[in-house]
N, C-alpha and C positions, 0 to 999 in steps of 0.2 A: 504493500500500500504506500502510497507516494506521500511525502507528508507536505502538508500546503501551509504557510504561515504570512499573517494579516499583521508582520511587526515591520514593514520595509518603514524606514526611518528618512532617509532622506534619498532625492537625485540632486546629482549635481554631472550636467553635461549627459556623459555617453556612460557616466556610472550611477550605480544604485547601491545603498548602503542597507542591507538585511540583519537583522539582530535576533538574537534567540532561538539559531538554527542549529541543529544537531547531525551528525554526521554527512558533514557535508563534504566534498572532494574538491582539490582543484581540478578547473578546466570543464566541471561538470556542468551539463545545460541546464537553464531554466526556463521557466514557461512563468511570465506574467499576466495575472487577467486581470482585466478592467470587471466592474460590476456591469455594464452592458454585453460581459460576452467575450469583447474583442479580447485575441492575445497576443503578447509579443513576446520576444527570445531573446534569451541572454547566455552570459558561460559565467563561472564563478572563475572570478580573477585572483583575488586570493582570501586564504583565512587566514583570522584571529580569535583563538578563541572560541566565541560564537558566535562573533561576527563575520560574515557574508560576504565580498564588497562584488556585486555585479557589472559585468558589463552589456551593457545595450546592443543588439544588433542593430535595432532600429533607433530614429530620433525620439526623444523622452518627452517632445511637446507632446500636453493633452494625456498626460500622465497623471491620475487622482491618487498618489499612495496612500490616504486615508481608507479609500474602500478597494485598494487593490490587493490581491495575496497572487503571493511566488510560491511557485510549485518547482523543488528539485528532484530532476527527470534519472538521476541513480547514472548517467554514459555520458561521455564527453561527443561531441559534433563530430555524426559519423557519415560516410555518403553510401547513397545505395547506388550499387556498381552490378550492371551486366553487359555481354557482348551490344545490345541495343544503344548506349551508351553512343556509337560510332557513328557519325553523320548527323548528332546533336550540337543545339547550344544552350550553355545554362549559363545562372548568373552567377555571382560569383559566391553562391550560398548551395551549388548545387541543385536548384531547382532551377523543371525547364522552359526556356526565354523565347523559346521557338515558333511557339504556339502549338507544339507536338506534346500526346498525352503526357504520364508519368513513366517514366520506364519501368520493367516489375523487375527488383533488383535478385540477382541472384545469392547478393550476400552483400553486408553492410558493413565497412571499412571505418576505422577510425583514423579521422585525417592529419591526427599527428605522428601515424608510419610508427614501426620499429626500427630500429638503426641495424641496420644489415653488421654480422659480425666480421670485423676487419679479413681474419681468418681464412671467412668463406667468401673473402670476392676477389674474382677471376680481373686478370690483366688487361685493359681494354689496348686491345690492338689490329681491329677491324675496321678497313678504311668504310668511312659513310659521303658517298659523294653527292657533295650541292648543289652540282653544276654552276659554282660560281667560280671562277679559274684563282682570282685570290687566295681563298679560301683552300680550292682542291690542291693546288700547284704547291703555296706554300706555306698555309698556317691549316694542314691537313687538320679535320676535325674523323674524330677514332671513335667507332662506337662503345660506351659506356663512359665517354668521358665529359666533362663540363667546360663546354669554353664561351666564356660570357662573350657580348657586343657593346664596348665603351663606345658612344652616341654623346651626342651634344644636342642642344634644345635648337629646333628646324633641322637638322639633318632629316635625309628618309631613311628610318630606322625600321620604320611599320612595314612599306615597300621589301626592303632590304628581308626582312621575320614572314612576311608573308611568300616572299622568292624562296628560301631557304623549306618551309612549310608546304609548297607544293610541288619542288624538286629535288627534297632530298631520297638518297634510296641506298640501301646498302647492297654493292654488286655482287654477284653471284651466287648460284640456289635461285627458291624461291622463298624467301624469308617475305614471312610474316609484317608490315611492316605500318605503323601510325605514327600519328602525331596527334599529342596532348596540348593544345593551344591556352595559355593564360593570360590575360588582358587585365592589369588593373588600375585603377584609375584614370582610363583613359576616356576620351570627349564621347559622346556618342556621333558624330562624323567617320571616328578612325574606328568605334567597332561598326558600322557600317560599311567604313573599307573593309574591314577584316573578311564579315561575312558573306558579304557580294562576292569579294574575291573567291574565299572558298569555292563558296556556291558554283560561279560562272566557270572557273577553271575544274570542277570534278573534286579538287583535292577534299571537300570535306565530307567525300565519301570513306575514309578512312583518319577522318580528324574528328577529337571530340575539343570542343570549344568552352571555354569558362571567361566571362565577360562581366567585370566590373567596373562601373561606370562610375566619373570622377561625381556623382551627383548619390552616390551609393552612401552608406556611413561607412567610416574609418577599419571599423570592428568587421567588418565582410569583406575588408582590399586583405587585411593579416591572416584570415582564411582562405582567401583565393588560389594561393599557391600552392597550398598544400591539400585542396580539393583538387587540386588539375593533380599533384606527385599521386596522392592514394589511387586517383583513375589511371596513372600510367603504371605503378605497381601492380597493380589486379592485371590489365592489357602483357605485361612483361611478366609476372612470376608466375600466375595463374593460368595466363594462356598461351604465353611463349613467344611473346611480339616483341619486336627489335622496334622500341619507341622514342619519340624524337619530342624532347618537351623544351617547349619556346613557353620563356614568360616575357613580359613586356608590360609595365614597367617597374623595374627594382627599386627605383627612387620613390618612385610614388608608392610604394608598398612601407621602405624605409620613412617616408615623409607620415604615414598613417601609424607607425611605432612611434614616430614621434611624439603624434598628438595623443595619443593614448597616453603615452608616457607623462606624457604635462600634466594629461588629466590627474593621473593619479600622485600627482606633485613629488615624484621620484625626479634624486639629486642628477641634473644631466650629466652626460660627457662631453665627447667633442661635439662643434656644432651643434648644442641641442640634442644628438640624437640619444638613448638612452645606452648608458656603461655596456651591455649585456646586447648589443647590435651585433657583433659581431659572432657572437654562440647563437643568437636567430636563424642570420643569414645562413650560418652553416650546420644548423638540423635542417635548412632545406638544398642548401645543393651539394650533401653530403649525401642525399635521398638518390644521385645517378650512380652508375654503376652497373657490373655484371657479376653475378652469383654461382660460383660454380657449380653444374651439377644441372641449371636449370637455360634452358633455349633462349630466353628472354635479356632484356640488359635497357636502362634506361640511359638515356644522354641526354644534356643539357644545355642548350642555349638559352641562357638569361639577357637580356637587355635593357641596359641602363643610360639611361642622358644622365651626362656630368655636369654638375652646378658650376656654371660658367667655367665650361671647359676645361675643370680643375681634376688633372690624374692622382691628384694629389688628397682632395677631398673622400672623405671616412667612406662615402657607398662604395666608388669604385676601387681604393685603398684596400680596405676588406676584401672586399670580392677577389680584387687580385690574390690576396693571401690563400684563399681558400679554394679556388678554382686553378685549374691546367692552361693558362695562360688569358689572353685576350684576344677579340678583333677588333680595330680603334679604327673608328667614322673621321676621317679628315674634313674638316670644311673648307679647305684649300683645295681638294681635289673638287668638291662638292658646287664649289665656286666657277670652278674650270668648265664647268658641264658631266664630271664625269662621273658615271652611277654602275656600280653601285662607289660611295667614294670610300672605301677600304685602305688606311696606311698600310701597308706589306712593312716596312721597316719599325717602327715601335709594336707593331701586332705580333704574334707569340703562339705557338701549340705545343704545349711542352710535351705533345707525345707525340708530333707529326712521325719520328724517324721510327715508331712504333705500326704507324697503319702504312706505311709505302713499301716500294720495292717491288721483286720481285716476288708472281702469286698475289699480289697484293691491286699493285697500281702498275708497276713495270720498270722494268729494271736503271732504269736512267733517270728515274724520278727523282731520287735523293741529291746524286750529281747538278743537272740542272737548276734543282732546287738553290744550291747553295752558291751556284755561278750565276742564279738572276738575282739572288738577293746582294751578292757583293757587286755586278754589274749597275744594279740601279741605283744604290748606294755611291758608288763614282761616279754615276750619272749627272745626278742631283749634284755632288759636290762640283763639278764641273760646270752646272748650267749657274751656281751660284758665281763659282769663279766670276764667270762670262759676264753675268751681271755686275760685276762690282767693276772688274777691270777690261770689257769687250771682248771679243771673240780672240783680237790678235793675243792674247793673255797665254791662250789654250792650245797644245801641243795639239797634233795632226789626231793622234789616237784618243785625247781630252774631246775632241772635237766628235768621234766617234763613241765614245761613251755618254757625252752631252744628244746626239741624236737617239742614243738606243732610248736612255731614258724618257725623251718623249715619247717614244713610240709605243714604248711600255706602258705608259699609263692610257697613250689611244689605245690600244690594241688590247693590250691584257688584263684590264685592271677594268677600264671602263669599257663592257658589254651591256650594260641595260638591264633592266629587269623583267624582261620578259624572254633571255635566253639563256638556254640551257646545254651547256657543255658537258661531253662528256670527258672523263679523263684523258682519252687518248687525243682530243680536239687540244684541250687547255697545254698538253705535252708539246704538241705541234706546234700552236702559238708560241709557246718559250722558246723551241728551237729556230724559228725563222725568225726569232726577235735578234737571239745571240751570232745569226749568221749577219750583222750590221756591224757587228765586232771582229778582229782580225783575228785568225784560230789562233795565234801566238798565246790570244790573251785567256782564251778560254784553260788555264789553267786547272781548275777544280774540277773536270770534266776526265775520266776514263779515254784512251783512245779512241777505243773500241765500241765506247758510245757518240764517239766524233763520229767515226770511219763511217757507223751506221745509220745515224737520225738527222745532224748537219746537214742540211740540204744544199745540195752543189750547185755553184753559180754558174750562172752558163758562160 
């Protein structure tokens, strides 16, 4: 029997203060009624003693706590999960936004996950191709692993999360393969882009969608993330899918820890954000991974806008600590016209030299790889040269490192968003990039990967 109590003492904000309650849990649901009926939901944020202190899902206007009594539900906020789940969208509460019935779940998930044992997780080193050449060519993304997207405020990051969402695919077999889409706090425009997108391209016949809307309360952006992780767990441990979870946006999820934090007048840290942001962020993108023993494996792409542009500021600081590198949105490129605008040189996968090679991607991958990134690297320093002191500054071969690198960024870098490479395309492009360079310099390169993919000049 559930037991209901008429002692709530005060709201303040997005909290409720309950007094005289007996075994009560953290994290545990509530169920508030009004004497007309209506009710609304909360979680026990923490205890004291006997006191209560709730958090609100919903806004607290038009709230009577003289005649309202809280009812605690004994389970923390679980989501109901079945194969139907795929070519949905809900909000960011798990309920669906679609206008499609309720799904009948097969079994009901608690959305703050168990931590997979260190022990039992398997190596990720299965290349996952995006068809974005950046990305494939040289900040290889590996299935089971977390490689965030540093974004700035106007870059196209959504574009950029929505490309990635309806062209990634792990090659060969026929593996099983989704995507867990999370949106939070985003305008209702861009989950409008989201969803059209889906829609119109086919992809969200194997994508489930979780959409929380910056007009949502604070308290359902902190559960959004980990309502999309517990649907990608069930899809990967449960049924053996190779799944691909994009969230978007980490700031705005960080900015909604914030406010909660305020609320509860805990001493801040850096920035306002709260001491304990950093043990958040990483019970959820500790949640990707592969298990040994079982088919499945989740991977993570988070995406975060940097508060004025700042690598340096606490989200994406963090993030960096706890994730397998980055991919960082230039607005220099972005300015140029070119999309998607990916820096190759600050951007990072610290397991690329894990998914390549050969059986993999192909034997000359690693090579190339490490002869386009020191090629464009001279590039750039050479077209700065150029700039400061004119062309005649620049040696014959400065002058040929200065052209590759523009053509690197026309050619390789910026393809658009609406095309999809496959590896052996984006391999091809590196190699008729580097044939602008004199073989002398192609130093990092095997012969025998010269003699055979170099294409000869006529």
């Amino acid at each position: 029997m559930l037991k209901e109590y008429r002692t709530i003492k005060e709201v303040v904000g997005p909290l409720m203060l309950v007094e005289n309650v007996e075994n009560v849990k953290y994290n545990e649901l509530v169920q508030i009624e009004q004497a007309n009926g209506e009710i609304r939901q909360g979680k026990v944020l923490e205890i004291n003693r006997d006191r209560a202190l709730v958090q609100l899902f919903e806004a607290s206007q038009g709230l009577k706590i003289s005649s309202a009594k809280a009812r605690f539900l004994g389970k923390s906020i679980e989501l109901k999960v079945s194969m139907d789940m795929l070519g949905r969208v809900f909000d960011g509460m798990g309920h669906p936004k679609d206008g499609g019935p309720e799904i009948i779940p097969e079994k009901s998930m608690d959305i703050n996950g168990s931590p997979i044992n260190p022990a039992a997780r398997d190596y990720p080193d299965e290349f996952i191709q995006t068809g974005i050449s950046a990305i494939d060519g040289l900040n290889t993304l590996v299935r089971g692993q977390k490689l965030p997207v540093f974004s700035a405020s106007g870059l196209p990051h959504a574009n950029l999360a929505a490309q990635i969402a309806r062209q990634a695919k792990v090659l060969g077999g026929d593996s099983k393969f989704a995507v867990v889409f999370a949106a939070m706090g985003i305008t209702y425009e861009e989950a409008d882009f989201f969803i059209s997108d889906f829609r119109k391209t086919g992809a969200i016949d194997r994508a489930v969608l979780f959409m929380n809307l910056a007009s949502d309360p604070a308290i359902e952006r902190i559960a959004t993330p980990r309502m999309a992780l517990s649907a990608a767990e069930y899809l990967a441990f449960d049924k053996g899918m190779h799944v691909l979870v994009i969230m978007t946006d980490i700031t705005n999820y960080a900015e909604a820890m914030r406010e909660v934090s305020a609320a509860r007048k805990e001493v801040p840290g850096r920035r306002g954000y709260p001491g304990y942001l950093y043990t958040d962020l990483a019970s959820i993108y500790e949640r990707a991974g592969k298990i040994r023993g079982k088919e499945g494996s989740i991977t993570q792409i988070p995406i975060l806008t940097m508060p004025e542009d700042d690598k340096t500021h606490p989200i994406p600081d963090l993030t960096g600590y706890i994730t397998e590198g980055q991919i960082i949105l230039s607005r220099e490129l972005y300015k140029k016209g070119y999309n998607p605008p990916i820096d190759v040189l600050p951007s990072l996968s610290r397991l690329k030299d894990k998914g390549i090679g050969k059986g993999k991607t192909r034997e000359d991958h690693a090579d190339t790889m490490n002869q386009l990134f020191a090629a464009y690297a001279r590039g750039k320093e050479a077209k700065e040269l150029s700039a400061i002191l004119g062309d005649a500054a620049l040696t014959d071969v400065d002058k040929k490192y200065a052209e590759f690198a523009e053509k690197f960024e026309r050619r390789y870098i910026s393809q658009g968003f609406d095309t999809n490479r496959d590896i052996e395309e984006t391999l091809t492009i590196g190699w008729e990039l580097l044939s602008v360079l004199p073989k002398s310099e192609l130093k990092r390169i095997k012969d025998e990967y010269i003699q055979t993919y170099l294409p000869k000049k006529a």
